[in-house]
C-alpha positions as CSV (number, residue, x, y, z in Angstrom):
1,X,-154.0,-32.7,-64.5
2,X,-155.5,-33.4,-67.8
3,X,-157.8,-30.4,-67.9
4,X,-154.8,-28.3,-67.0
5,X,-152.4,-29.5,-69.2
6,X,-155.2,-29.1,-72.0
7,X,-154.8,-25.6,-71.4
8,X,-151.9,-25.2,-71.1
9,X,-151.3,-26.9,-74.8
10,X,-154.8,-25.0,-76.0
11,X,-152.9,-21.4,-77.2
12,X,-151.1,-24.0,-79.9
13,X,-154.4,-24.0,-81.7
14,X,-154.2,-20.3,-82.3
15,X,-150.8,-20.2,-83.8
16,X,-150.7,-19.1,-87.6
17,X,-149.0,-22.3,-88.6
18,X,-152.4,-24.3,-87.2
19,X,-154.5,-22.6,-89.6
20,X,-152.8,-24.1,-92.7
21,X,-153.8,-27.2,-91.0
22,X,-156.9,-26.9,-89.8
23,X,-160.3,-26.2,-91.8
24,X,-163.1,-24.7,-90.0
25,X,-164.5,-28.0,-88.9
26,X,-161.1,-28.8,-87.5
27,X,-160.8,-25.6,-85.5
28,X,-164.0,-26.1,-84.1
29,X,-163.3,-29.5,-82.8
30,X,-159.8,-28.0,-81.6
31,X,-161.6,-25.4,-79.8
32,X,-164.2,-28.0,-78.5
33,X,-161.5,-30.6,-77.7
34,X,-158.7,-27.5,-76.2
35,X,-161.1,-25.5,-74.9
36,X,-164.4,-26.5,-73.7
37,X,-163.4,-30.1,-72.3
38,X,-160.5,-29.0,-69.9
39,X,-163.2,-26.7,-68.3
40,X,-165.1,-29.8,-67.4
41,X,-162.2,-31.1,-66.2
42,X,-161.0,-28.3,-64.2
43,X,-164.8,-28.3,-62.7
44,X,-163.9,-32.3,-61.7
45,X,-160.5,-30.7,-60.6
46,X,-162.5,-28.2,-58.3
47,X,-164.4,-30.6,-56.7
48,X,-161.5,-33.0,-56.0
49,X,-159.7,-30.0,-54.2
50,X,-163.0,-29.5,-52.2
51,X,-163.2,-33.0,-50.9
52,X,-160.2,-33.2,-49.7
53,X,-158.9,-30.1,-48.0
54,X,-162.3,-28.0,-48.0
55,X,-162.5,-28.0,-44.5
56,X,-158.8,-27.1,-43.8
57,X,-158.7,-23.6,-46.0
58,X,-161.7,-22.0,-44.4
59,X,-163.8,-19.2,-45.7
60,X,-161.5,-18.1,-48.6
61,X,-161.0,-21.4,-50.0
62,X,-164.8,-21.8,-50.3
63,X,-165.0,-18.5,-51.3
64,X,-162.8,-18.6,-54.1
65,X,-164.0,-22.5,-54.3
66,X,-167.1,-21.1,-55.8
67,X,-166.2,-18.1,-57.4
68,X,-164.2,-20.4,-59.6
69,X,-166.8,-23.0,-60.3
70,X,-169.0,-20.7,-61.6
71,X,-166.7,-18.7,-63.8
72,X,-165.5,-22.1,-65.5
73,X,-169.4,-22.8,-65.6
74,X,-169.9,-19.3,-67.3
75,X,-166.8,-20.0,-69.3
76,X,-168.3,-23.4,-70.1
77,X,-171.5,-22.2,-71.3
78,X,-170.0,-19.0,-73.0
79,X,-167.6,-21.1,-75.1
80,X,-170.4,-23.6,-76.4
81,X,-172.8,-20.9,-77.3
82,X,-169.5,-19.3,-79.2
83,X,-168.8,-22.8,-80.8
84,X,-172.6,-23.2,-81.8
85,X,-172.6,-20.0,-83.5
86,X,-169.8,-20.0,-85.5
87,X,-170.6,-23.5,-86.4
88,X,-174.3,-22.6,-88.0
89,X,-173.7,-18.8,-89.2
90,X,-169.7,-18.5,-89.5
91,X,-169.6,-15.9,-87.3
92,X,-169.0,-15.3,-83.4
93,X,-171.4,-13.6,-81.0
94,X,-171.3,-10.4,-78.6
95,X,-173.0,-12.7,-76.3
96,X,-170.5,-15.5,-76.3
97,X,-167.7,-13.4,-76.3
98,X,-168.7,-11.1,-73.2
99,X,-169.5,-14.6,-71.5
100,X,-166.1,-15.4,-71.8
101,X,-164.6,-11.8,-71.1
102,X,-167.0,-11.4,-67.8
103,X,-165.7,-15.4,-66.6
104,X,-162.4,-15.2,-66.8
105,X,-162.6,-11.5,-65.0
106,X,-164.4,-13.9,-62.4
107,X,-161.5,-16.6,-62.4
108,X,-158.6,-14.4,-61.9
109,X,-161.0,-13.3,-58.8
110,X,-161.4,-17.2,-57.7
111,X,-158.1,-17.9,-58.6
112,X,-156.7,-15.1,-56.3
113,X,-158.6,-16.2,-53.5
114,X,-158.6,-20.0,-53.3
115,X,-154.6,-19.2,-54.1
116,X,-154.1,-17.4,-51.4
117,X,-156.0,-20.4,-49.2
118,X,-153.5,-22.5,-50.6
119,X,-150.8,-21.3,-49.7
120,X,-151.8,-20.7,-46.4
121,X,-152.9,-24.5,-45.6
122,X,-150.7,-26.1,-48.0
123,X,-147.3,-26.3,-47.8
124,X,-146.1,-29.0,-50.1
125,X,-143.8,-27.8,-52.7
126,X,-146.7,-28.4,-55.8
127,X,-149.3,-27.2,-53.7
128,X,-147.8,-23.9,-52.5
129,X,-146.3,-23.0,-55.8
130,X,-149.9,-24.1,-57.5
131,X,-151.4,-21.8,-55.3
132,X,-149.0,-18.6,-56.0
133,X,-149.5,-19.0,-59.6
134,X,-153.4,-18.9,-59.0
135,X,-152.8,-16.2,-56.5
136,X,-150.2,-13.7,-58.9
137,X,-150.1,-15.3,-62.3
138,X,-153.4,-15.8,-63.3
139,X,-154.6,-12.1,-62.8
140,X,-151.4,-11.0,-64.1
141,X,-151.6,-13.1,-67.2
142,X,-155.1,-11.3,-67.6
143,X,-153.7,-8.6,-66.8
144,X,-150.9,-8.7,-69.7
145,X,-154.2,-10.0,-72.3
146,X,-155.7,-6.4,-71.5
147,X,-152.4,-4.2,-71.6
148,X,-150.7,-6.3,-74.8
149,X,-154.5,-6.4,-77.0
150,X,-155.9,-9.1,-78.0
151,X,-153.5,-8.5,-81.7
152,X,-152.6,-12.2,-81.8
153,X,-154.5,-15.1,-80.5
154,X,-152.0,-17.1,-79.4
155,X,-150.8,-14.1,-76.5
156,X,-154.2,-13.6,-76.0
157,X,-154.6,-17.8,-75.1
158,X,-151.6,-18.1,-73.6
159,X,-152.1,-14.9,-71.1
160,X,-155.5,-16.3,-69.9
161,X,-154.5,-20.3,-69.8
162,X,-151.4,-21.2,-69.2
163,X,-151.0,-19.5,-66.0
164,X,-154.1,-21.2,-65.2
165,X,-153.2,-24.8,-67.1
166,X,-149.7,-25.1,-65.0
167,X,-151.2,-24.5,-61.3
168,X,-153.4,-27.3,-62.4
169,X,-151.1,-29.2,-63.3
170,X,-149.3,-28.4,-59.8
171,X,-152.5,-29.1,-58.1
172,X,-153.1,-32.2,-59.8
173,X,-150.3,-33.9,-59.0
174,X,-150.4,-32.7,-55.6
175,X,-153.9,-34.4,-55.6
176,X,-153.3,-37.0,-56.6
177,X,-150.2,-37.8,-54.1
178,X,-152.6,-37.1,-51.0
179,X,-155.0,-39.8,-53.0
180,X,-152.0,-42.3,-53.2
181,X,-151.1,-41.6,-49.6
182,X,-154.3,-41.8,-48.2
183,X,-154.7,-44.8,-50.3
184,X,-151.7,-46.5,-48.5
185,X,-152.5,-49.0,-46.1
186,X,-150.7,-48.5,-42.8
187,X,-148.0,-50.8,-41.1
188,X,-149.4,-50.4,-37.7
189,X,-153.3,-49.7,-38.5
């Protein structure tokens, strides 16, 4: 839930009122903070959704299970190289930036198919609606980067994470609900 509500928050940092406030070394903690943390998180969030209902969404789940994991690792490594760079020269790499450009291309893949598995084993309200915002929103937020331009950062953010931030936060909570439940000892056992 954290990692997703990180991105969901992380387009703030691009807004023109945030850089009065921040100096370089502040956006770069912003963007280390915002950006590359939540993908860690999202990687733990991954693995939490594998261990507890890989085996009910078969084939696609897995599927998009680790088409996802690698495109946040990609994103991962992408965004640190990027961070590094403009750190010790000031300026951004090709490199970095087609990193990032090639993952999330990968993730709206992912996110379309372990959405669909989803919603096709999970019918609790957060789960279901987590997994039709992975399924529609997240390519369509990409979608809506490519079409609008990348003009101002904070659309360009808020295309590409907030889709992505609030079905984790859907899936989060829906996590952690089977956790507590599971958790719950039984009057009869």
């Amino acid at each position: 839930m954290l990692g997703g509500l990180s991105w969901v928050l992380f387009p703030l940092g691009a807004l023109p009122a945030a850089d009065l406030v921040l100096t370089p070394r502040g956006s770069l903690a912003c963007y280390g903070l915002g950006y590359l943390l939540p993908q860690l998180l999202l990687i733990m969030g991954l693995g939490g959704l594998r261990a507890i209902h890989g085996r009910s969404y078969g084939w696609l789940g897995s599927a998009g299970f680790y088409v996802s994991l690698v495109a946040l690792a990609l994103m991962f490594v992408g965004g640190a190289f990027e961070m590094v760079k403009m750190a010790s020269t000031g300026a951004g790499s090709t490199v970095g930036y087609l990193t990032l450009v090639v993952s999330f291309l990968l993730l709206a893949w992912g996110s379309v198919l372990l959405g669909l598995a989803i919603t096709g084993v999970l019918h609790d309200p957060p789960s279901y609606l987590a997994g039709l915002l992975l399924a529609i929103g997240v390519p369509l937020g990409l979608l809506a980067v490519f079409e609008a331009g990348a003009a101002w950062d904070f659309y360009f953010w808020a295309g590409l994470t907030v889709p992505y931030g609030v079905a984790w936060l859907l899936l989060g909570y829906a996590l952690l609900s089977a956790r507590a439940t599971a958790a719950k000892p039984s009057r009869f056992g």
